[in-house]
PAVEXDREN-245693 format. One record per residue: z, x, y of N, C-alpha, C, O in turn; residue in one letter. Coordinates in steps of 0.1 Angstrom, whole numbers, plus 5000, padded with zeros to 4 digits. Each point is the difference from the previous one (the first is absolute). Layout:
PAVEXDREN-245693
ZXYZXYZXYZXYa ...
END
This chain:
PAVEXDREN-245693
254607892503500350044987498750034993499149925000x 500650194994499050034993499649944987500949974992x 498050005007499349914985500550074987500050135000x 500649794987499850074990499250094999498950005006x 501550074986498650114994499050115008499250084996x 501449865017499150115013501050105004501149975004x 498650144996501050154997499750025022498949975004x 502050085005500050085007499750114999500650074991x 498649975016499550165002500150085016499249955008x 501450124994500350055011498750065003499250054991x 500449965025498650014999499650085014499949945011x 499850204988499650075015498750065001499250074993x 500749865018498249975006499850025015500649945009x 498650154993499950045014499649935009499049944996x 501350045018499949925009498549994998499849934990x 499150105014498749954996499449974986498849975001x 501650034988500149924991500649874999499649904994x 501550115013500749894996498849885011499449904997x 500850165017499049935009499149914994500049875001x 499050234989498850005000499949894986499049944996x 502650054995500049914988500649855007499849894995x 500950155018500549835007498449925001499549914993x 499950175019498749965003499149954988499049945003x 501350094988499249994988500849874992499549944991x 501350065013501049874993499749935008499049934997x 501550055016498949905009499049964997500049884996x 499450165003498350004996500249864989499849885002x 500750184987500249924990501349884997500449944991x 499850075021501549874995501250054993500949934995x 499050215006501250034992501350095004499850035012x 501350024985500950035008499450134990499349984990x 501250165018499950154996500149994988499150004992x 502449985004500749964987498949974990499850074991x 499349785014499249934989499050105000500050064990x 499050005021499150075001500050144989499050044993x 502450025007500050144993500349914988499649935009x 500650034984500249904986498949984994499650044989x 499749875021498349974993499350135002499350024990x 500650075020499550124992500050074989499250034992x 501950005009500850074988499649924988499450054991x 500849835010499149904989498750014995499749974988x 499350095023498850005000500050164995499250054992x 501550015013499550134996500250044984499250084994x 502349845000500450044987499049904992499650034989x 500049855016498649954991499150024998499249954992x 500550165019498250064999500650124992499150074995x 501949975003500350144994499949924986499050034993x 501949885001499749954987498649974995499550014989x 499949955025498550014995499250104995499549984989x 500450135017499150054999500750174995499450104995x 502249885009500750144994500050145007500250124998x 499449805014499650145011501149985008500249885003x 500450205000500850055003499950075017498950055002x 502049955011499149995013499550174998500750084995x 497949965011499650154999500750105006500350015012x 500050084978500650125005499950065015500950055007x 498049934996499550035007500649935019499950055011x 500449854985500849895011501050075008501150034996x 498449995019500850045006500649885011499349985009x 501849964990500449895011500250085011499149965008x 501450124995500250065014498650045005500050055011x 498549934982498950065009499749845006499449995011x 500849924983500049845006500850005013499449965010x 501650084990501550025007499150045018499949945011x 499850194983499350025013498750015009499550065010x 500049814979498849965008500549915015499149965008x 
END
């Protein structure tokens, strides 16, 4: 059963992303789920911080195919 107040979000992520956020949840003790949470956390608090917003310039797919 899901926690009060925490909304589902349907969520599609490509096989080496997803890989690459498990591994990264490993890392840290956390299940995928927790891992994209506390980013997302981190990212919308450094955005309140500082008001930047990620650079236009951001291509995920050039990461993709390193």
């Amino acid at each position: 059963m899901a926690e009060l107040g925490k909304k589902q979000v349907p969520l599609r992520l490509s096989p080496r992303l997803y890989e690459e956020l498990s591994a990264w949840a490993e890392e840290d003790f956390r299940s995928v789920n927790g891992q994209i949470e506390y980013l997302l956390t981190a990212c919308v608090r450094q955005h309140k911080k500082n008001g930047r917003p990620v650079p236009k310039s951001f291509d995920p797919t050039e990461e993709q195919n390193e």
